[in-house]
NUSE-756438 format. One line per 10 residues: number of its first residue (from 1); their letters; for each residue x, y, z of N, C-alpha, C. Coordinates in steps of 0.1 Angstrom, whole numbers, padded with zeros to 4 digits. Layout:
% residues N
NUM> a> X,Y,Z,X,Y,Z,X,Y,Z  ...
% end
This chain:
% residues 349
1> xxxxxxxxxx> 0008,-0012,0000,0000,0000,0000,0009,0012,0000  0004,0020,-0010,0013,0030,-0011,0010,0046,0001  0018,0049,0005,0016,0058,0017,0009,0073,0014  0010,0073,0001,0005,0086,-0007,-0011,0086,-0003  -0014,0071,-0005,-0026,0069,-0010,-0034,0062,0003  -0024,0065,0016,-0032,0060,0029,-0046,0068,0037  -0054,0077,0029,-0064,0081,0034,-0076,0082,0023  -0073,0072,0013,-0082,0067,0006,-0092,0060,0009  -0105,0059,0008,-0116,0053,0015,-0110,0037,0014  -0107,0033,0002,-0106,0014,0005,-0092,0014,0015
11> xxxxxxxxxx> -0086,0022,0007,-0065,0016,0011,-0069,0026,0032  -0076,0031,0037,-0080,0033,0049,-0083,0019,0057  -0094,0017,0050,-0104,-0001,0054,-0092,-0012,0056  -0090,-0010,0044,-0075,-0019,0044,-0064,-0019,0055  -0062,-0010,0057,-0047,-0002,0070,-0056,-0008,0085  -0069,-0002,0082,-0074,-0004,0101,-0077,-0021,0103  -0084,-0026,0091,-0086,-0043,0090,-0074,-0051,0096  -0063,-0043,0087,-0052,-0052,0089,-0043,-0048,0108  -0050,-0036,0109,-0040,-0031,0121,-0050,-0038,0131  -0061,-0040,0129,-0070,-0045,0142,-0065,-0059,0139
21> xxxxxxxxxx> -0061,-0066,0133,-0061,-0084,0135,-0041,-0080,0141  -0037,-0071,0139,-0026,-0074,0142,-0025,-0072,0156  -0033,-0064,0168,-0039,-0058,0176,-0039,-0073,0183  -0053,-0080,0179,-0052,-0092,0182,-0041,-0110,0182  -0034,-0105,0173,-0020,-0113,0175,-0011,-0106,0181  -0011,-0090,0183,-0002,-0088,0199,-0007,-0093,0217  -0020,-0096,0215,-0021,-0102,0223,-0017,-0117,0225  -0016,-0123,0218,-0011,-0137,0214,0001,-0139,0220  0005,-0130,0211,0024,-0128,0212,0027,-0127,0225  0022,-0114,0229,0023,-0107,0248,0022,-0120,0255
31> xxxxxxxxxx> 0011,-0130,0259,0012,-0144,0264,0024,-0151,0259  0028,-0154,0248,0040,-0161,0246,0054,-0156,0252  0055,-0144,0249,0064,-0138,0256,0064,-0140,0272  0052,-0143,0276,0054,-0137,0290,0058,-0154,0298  0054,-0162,0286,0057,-0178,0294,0071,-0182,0289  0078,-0173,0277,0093,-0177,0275,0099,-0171,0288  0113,-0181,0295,0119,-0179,0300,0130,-0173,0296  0132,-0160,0300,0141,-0151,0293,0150,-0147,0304  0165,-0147,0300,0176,-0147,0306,0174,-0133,0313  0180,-0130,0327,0179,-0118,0332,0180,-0110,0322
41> xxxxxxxxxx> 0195,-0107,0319,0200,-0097,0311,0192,-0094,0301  0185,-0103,0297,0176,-0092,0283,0163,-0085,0285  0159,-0086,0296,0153,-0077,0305,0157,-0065,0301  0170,-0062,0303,0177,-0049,0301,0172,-0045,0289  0172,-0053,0279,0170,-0047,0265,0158,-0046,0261  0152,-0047,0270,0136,-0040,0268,0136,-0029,0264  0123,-0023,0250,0127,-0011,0244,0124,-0003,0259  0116,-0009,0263,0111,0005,0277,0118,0007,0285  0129,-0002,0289,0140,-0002,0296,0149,0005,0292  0157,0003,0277,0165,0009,0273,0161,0030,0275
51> xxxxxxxxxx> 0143,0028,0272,0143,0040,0267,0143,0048,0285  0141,0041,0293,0141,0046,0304,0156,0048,0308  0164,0042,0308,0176,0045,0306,0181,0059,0305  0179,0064,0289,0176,0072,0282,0168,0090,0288  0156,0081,0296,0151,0095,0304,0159,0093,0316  0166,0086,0322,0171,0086,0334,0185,0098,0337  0196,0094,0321,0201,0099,0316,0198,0116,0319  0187,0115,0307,0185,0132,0305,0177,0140,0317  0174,0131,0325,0167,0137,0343,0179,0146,0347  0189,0136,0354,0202,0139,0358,0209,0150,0347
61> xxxxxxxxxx> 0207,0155,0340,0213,0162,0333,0205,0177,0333  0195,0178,0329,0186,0182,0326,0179,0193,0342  0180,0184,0350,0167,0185,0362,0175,0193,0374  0180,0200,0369,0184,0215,0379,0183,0225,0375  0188,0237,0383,0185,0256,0380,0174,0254,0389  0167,0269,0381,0156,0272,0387,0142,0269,0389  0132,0269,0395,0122,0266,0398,0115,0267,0385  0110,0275,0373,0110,0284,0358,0116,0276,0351  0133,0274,0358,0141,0270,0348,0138,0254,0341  0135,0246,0353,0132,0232,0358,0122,0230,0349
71> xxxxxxxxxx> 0111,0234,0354,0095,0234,0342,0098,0232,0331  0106,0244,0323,0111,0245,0310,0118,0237,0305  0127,0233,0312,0138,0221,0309,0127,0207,0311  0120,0207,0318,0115,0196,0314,0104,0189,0302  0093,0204,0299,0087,0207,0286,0096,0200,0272  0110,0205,0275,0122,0206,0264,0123,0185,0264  0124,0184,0272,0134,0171,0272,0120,0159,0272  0109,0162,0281,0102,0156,0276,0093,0151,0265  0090,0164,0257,0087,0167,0246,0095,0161,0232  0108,0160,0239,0118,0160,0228,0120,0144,0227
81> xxxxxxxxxx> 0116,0137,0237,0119,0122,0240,0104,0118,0235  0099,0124,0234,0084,0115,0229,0084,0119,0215  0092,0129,0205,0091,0130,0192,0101,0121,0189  0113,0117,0197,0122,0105,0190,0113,0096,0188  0109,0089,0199,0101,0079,0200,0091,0077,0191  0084,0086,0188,0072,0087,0172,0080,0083,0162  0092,0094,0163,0101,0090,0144,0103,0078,0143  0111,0071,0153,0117,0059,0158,0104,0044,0152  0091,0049,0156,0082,0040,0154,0077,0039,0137  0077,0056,0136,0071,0055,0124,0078,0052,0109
91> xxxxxxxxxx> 0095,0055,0115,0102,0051,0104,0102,0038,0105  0106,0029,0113,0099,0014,0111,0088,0011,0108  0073,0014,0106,0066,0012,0101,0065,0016,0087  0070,0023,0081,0074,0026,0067,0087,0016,0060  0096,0012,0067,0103,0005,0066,0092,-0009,0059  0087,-0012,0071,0079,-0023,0071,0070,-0025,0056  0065,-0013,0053,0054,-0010,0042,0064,-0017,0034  0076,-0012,0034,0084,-0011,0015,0084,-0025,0016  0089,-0031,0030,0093,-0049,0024,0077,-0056,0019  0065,-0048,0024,0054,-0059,0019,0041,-0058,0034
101> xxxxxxxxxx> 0031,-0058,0029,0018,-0063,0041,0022,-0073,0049  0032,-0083,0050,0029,-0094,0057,0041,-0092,0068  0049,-0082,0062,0063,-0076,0072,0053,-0069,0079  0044,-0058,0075,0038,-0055,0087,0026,-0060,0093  0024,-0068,0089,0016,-0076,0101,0023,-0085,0107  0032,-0090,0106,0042,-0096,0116,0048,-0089,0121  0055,-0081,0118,0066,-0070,0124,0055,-0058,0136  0041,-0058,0129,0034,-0050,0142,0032,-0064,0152  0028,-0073,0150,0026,-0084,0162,0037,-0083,0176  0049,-0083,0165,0063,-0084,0176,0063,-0076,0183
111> xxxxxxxxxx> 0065,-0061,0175,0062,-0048,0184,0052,-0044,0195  0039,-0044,0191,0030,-0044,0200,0030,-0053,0213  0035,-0065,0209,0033,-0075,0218,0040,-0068,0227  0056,-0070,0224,0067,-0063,0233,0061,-0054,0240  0056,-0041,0238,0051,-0030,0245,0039,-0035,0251  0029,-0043,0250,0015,-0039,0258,0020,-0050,0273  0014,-0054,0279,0025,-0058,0295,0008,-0063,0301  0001,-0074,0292,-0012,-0077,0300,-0009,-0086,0304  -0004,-0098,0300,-0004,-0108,0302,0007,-0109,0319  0017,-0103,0318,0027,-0099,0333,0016,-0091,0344
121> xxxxxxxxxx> 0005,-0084,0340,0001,-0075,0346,-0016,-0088,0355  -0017,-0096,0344,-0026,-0111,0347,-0020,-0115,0357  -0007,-0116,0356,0000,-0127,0369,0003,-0121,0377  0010,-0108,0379,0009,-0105,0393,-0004,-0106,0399  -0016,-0100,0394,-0027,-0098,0402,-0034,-0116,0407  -0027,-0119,0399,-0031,-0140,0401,-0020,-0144,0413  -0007,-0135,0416,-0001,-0145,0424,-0005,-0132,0438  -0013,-0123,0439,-0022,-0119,0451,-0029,-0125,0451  -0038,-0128,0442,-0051,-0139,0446,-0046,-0148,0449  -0042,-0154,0447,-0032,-0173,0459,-0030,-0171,0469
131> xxxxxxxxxx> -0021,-0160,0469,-0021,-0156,0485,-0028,-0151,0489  -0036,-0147,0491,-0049,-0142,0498,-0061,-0153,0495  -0060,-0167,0490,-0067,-0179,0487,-0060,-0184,0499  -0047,-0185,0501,-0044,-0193,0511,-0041,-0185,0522  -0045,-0174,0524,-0043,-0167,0539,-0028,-0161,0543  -0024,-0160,0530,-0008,-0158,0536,-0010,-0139,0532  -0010,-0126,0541,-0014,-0117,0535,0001,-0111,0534  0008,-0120,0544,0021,-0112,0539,0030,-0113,0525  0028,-0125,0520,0030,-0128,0504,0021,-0119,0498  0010,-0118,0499,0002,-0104,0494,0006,-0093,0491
141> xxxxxxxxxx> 0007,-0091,0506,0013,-0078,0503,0022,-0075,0497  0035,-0086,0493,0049,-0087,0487,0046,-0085,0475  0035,-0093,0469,0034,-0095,0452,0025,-0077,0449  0018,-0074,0457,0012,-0065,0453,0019,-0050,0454  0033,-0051,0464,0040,-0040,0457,0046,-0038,0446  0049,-0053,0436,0049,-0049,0423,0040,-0044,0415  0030,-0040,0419,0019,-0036,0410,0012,-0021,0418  0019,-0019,0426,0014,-0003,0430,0019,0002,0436  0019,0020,0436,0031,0027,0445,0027,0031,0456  0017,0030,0464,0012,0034,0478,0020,0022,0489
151> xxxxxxxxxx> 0017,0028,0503,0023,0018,0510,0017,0008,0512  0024,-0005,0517,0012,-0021,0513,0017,-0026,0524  0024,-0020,0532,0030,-0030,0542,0023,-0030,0559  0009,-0020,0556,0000,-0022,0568,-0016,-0024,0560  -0016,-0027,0551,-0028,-0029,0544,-0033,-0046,0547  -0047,-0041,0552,-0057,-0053,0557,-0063,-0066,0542  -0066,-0073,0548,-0069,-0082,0534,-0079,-0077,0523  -0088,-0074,0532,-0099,-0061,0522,-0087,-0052,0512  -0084,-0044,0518,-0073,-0031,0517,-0061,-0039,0505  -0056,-0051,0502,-0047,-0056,0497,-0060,-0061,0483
161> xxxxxxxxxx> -0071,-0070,0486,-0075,-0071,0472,-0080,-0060,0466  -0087,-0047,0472,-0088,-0036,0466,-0077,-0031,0460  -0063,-0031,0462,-0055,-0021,0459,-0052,-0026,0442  -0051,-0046,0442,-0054,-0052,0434,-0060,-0048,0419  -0079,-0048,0428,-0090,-0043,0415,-0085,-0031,0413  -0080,-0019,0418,-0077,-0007,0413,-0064,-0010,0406  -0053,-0017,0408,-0044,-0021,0397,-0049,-0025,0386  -0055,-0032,0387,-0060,-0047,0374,-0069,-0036,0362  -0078,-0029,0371,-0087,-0017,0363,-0078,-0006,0354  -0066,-0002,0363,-0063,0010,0359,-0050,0007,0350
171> xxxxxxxxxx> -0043,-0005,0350,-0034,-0010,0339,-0036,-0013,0330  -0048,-0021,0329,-0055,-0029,0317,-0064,-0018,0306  -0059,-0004,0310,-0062,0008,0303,-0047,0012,0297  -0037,0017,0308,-0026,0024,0303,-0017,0009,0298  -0017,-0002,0304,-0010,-0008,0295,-0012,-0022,0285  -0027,-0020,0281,-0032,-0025,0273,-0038,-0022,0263  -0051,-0013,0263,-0060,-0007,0257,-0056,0000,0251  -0049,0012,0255,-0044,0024,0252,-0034,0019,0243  -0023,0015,0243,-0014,0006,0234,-0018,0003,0224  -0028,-0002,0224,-0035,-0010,0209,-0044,0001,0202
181> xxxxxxxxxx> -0050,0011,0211,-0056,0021,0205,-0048,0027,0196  -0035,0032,0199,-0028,0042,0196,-0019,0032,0184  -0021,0025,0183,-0016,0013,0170,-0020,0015,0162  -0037,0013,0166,-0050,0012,0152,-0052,0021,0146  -0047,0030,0153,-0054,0051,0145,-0037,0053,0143  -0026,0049,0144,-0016,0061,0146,-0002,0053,0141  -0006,0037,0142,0003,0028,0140,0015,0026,0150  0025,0026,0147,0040,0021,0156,0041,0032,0162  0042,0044,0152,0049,0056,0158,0035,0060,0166  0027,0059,0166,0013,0062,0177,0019,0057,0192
191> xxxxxxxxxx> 0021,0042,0191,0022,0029,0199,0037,0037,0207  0046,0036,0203,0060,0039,0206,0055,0054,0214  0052,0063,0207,0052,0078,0214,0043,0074,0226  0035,0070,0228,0024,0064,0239,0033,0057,0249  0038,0049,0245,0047,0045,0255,0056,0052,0261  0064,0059,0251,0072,0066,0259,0068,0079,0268  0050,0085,0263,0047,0096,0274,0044,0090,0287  0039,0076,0288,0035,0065,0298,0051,0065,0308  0061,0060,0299,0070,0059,0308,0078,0073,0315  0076,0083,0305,0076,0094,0313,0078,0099,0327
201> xxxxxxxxxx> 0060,0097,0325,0048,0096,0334,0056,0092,0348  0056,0074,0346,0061,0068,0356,0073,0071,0366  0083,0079,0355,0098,0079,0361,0099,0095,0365  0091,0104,0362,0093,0118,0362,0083,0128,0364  0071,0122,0367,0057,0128,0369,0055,0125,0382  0061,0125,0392,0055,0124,0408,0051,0139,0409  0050,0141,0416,0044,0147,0423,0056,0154,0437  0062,0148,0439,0073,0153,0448,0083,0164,0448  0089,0166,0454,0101,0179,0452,0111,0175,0442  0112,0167,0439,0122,0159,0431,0122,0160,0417
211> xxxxxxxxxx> 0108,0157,0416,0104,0161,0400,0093,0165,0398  0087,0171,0407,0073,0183,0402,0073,0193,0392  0081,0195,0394,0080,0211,0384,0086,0202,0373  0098,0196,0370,0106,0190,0360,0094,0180,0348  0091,0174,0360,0077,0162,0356,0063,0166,0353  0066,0179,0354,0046,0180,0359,0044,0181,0337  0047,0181,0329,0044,0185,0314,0040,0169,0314  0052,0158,0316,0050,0145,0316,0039,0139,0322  0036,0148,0332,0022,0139,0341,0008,0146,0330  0011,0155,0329,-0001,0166,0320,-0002,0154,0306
221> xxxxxxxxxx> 0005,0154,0302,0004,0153,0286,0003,0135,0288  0006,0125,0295,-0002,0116,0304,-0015,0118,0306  -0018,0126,0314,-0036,0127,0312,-0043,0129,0298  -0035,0138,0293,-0043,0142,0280,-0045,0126,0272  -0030,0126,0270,-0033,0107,0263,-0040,0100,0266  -0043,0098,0277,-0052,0087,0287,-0069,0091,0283  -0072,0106,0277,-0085,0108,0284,-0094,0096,0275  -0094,0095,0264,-0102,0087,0257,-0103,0071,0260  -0089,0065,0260,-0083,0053,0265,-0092,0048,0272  -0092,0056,0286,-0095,0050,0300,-0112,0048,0298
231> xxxxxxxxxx> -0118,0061,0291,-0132,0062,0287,-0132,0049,0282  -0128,0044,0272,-0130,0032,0262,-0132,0018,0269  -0119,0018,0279,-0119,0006,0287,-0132,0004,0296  -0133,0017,0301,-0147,0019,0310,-0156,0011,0304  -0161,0016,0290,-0169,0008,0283,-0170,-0008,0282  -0158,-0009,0273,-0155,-0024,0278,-0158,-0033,0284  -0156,-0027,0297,-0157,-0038,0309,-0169,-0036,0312  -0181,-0025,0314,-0192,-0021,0312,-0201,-0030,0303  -0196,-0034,0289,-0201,-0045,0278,-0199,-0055,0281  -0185,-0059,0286,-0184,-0074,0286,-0188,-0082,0301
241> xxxxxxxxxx> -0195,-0073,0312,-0205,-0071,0324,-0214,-0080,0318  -0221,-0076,0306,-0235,-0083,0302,-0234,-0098,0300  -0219,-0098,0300,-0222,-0114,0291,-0216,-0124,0301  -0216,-0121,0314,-0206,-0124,0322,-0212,-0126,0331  -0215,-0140,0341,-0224,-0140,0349,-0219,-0137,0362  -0229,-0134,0369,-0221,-0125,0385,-0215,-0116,0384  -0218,-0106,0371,-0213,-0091,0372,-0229,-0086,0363  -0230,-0071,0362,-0238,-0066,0363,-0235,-0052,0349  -0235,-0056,0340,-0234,-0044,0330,-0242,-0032,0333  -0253,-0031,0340,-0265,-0020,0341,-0259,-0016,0354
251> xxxxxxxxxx> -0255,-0021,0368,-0247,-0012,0375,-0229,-0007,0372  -0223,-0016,0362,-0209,-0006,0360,-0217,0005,0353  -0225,0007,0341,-0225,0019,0338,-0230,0034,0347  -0241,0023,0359,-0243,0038,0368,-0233,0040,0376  -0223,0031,0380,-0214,0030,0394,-0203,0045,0383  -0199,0041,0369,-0191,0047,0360,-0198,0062,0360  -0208,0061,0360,-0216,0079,0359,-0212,0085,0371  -0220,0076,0381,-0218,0084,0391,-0206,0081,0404  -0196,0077,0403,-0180,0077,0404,-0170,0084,0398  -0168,0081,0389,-0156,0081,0380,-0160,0100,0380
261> xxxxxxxxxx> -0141,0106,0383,-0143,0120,0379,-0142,0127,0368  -0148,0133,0364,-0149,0140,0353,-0139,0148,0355  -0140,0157,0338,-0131,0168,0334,-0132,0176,0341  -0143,0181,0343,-0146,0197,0348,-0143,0194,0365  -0146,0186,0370,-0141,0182,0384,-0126,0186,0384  -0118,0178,0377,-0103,0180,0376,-0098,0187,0378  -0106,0198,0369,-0098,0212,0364,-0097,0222,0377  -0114,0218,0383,-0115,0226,0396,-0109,0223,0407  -0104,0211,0406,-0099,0207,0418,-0081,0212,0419  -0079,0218,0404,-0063,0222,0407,-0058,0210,0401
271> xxxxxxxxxx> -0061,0200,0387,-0049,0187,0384,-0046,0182,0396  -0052,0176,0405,-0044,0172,0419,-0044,0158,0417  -0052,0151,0411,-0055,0142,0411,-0059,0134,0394  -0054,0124,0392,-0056,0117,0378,-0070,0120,0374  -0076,0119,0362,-0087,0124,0356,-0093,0115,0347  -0087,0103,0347,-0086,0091,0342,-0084,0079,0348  -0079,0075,0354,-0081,0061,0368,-0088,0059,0368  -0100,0069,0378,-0112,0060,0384,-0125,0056,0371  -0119,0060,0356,-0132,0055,0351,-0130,0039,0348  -0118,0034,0347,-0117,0019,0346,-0125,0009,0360
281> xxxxxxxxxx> -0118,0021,0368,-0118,0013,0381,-0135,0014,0388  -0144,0026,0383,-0157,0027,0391,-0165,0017,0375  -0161,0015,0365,-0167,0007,0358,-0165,-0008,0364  -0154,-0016,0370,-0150,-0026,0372,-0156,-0024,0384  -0155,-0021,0393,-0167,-0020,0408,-0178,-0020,0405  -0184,-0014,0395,-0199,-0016,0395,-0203,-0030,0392  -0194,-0034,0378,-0197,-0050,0372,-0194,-0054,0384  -0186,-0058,0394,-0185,-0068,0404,-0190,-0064,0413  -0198,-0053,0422,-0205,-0052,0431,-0200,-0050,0443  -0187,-0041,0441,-0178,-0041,0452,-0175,-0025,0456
291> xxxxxxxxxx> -0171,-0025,0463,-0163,-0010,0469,-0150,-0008,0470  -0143,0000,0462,-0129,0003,0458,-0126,0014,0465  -0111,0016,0461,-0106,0030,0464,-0106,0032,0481  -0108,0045,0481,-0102,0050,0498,-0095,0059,0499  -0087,0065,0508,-0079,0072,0509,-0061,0065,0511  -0050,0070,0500,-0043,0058,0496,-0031,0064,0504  -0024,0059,0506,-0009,0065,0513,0004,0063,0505  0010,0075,0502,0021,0068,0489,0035,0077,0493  0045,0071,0497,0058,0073,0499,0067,0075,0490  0074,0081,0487,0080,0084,0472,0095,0095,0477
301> xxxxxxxxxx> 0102,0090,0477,0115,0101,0473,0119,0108,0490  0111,0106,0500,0115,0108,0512,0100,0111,0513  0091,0118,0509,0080,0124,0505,0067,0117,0513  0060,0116,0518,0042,0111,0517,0031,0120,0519  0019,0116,0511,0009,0124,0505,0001,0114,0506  -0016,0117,0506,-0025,0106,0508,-0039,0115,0498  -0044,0105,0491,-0052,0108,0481,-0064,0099,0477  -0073,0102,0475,-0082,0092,0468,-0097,0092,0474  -0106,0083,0469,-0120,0087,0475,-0123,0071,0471  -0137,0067,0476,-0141,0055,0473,-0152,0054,0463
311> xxxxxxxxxx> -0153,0044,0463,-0157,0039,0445,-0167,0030,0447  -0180,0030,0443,-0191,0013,0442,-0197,0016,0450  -0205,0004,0456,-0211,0003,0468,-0211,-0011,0471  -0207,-0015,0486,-0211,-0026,0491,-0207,-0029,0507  -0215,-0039,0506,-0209,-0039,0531,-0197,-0046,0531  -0194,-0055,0521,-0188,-0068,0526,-0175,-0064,0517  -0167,-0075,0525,-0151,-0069,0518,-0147,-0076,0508  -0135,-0072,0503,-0135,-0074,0490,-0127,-0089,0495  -0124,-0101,0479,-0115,-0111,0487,-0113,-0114,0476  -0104,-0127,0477,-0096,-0133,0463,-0105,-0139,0455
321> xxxxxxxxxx> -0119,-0144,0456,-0128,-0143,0445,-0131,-0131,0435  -0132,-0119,0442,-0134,-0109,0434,-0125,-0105,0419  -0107,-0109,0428,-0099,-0109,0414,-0100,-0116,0409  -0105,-0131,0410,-0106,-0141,0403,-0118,-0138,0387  -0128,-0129,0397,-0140,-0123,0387,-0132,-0112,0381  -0128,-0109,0385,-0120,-0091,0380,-0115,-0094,0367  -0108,-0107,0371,-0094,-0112,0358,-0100,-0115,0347  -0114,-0122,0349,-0120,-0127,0337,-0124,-0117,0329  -0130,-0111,0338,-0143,-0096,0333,-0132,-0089,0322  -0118,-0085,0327,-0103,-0076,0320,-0107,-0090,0307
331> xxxxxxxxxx> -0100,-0097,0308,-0099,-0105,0294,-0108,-0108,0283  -0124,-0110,0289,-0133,-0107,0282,-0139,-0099,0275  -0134,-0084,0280,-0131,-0071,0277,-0125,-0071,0268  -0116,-0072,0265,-0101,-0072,0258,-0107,-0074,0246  -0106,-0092,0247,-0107,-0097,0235,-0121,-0098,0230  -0131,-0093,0231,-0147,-0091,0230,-0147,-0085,0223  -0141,-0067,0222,-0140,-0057,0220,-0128,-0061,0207  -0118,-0060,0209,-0107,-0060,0199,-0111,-0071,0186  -0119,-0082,0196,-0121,-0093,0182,-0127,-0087,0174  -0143,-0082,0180,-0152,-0082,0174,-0148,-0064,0164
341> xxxxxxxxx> -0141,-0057,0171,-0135,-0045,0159,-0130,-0053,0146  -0121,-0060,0149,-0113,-0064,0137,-0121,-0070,0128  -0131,-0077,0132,-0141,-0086,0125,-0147,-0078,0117  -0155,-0066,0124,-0162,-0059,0115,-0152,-0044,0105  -0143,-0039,0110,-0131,-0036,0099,-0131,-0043,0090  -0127,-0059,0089,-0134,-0069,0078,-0140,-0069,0074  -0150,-0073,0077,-0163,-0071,0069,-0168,-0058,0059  -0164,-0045,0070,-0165,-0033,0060,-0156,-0032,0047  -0143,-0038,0049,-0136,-0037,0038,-0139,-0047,0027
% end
């Protein structure tokens, strides 16, 4: 397909048909990858590793002067690391075009796979549920600080699988959904720049003395990516509620209305708080009939701050059945949604 001619009504049909089935063999992939046993060291060579590297690099370089100066310098460097990262994707995806369709549908499988993190993100929240199946809450708590930055090390069994469903909700947006979104409309270089405002986000968007002013463009331009994403997932899990027994599609969509914060909330409240989280997470509480959230406690850089509100309704606490329902509800989502796009891309084309 020639690139001239990529916003032609058929050679369009063609691009999304083919980028949604490849969407669905990065998920494939992502599972394979995540059951090959791979040598420490190439961990390292993870693109998100190397590229964090890369921001760690230009932190330390970059992330002094003045209070003005810091802001600026970070606008500059973050900005500047998320336009590599687009060229970087998009000239491989051009690459891909000249050798043939079947380079890029294999060549986007690998890629995407590599970048989306579901299948790793499955198993931690599976090796809290075991432990909290068999009573052990201090293994809990162990597996569940890989999967969130608040403190876990006085958190109640309720308090550990909640922290859980708000993981499981709010990743299966930034590092799933969102990923494959930004594939289907934007391709590699979409997929790649996403990633890298994501990792950003992670390494340089706190909130602390350390990298607030440096971070705060990274945490901003993080939200802005996210706003549609997380909306989408909401949905998702919202649709795949109906077909799911012991969850409830007609309460995630009210628990999502009347939870989940809006824009104009955000704005008033001063950015203090993500604007995007709680729509995954009050969608996923409604389908399961639970109460999330709370007020969270998060340690960071010498630093703690405490944030958050509660989510759903219910009396009873949350427990390792709920993730068990959680996990299904996320995969059924997924693949519900992403199948049935690609199918009908097909069809239209």
């Amino acid at each position: 397909m020639a690139w001239e001619h990529i916003f032609d009504e058929e050679s369009l049909a063609v691009l999304l048909s083919l980028r949604a089935f490849v969407c669905l063999g990065a998920l494939v992939a992502d599972r394979l990858f995540e059951r090959l046993s791979f040598a420490p060291w190439l961990h390292r060579l993870h693109p998100v590793a190397l590229f964090g590297l890369l921001v760690e690099l230009a932190e330390r370089r970059f992330n002094r002067a003045g209070v003005v100066a810091r802001f600026w310098r970070g606008v500059f460097v973050c900005g500047g690391l998320v336009v590599v990262a687009f060229v970087a994707g998009f000239l491989t995806d051009k690459l891909l075009w000249k050798a043939g369709w079947e380079w890029v549908f294999a060549g986007g499988i690998v890629v995407c796979g590599v970048l989306i993190a579901h299948a790793s993100l499955d198993r931690h929240v599976t090796y809290v549920e075991v432990a909290l199946r068999k009573g052990d809450l201090v293994r809990a708590r162990g597996w569940l600080s890989h999967l969130v930055g608040r403190e876990t090390r006085t958190l109640s069994k309720d308090r550990v699988a909640r922290a859980a469903l708000e993981s499981l909700a709010e990743n299966a947006s930034d590092g799933t959904v969102a990923p494959l979104l930004y594939y289907l409309f934007f391709g590699l270089g979409g997929v790649c720049a996403y990633k890298a405002v994501n990792t950003l986000d992670s390494m340089v968007g706190y909130r602390g003395a350390s990298f607030g002013l440096f971070g705060r463009f990274a945490a901003r331009l993080d939200d802005v990516a996210n706003v549609i994403p997380s909306r989408l997932t909401a949905a998702f899990f919202a649709e795949a509620a109906y077909v799911l027994r012991r969850c409830s599609g007609r309460n995630a969509f009210r628990i999502w209305k009347r939870d989940a914060l809006s824009l104009r909330a955000w704005v008033e409240e001063g950015f203090v708080s993500s604007p995007n989280a709680s729509h995954p997470e009050a969608a996923l509480a409604g389908a399961l009939g639970v109460k999330i959230g709370g007020v969270r406690e998060y340690r960071l850089h010498g630093e703690v701050w405490r944030a958050g509100w509660e989510i759903g309704e219910s009396e009873k606490h949350c427990e390792w059945r709920d993730l068990r329902r959680a996990r299904r509800l996320v995969e059924v989502a997924i693949w519900l949604n992403f199948g049935f796009g690609g199918i009908l891309l097909f069809g239209i084309w």
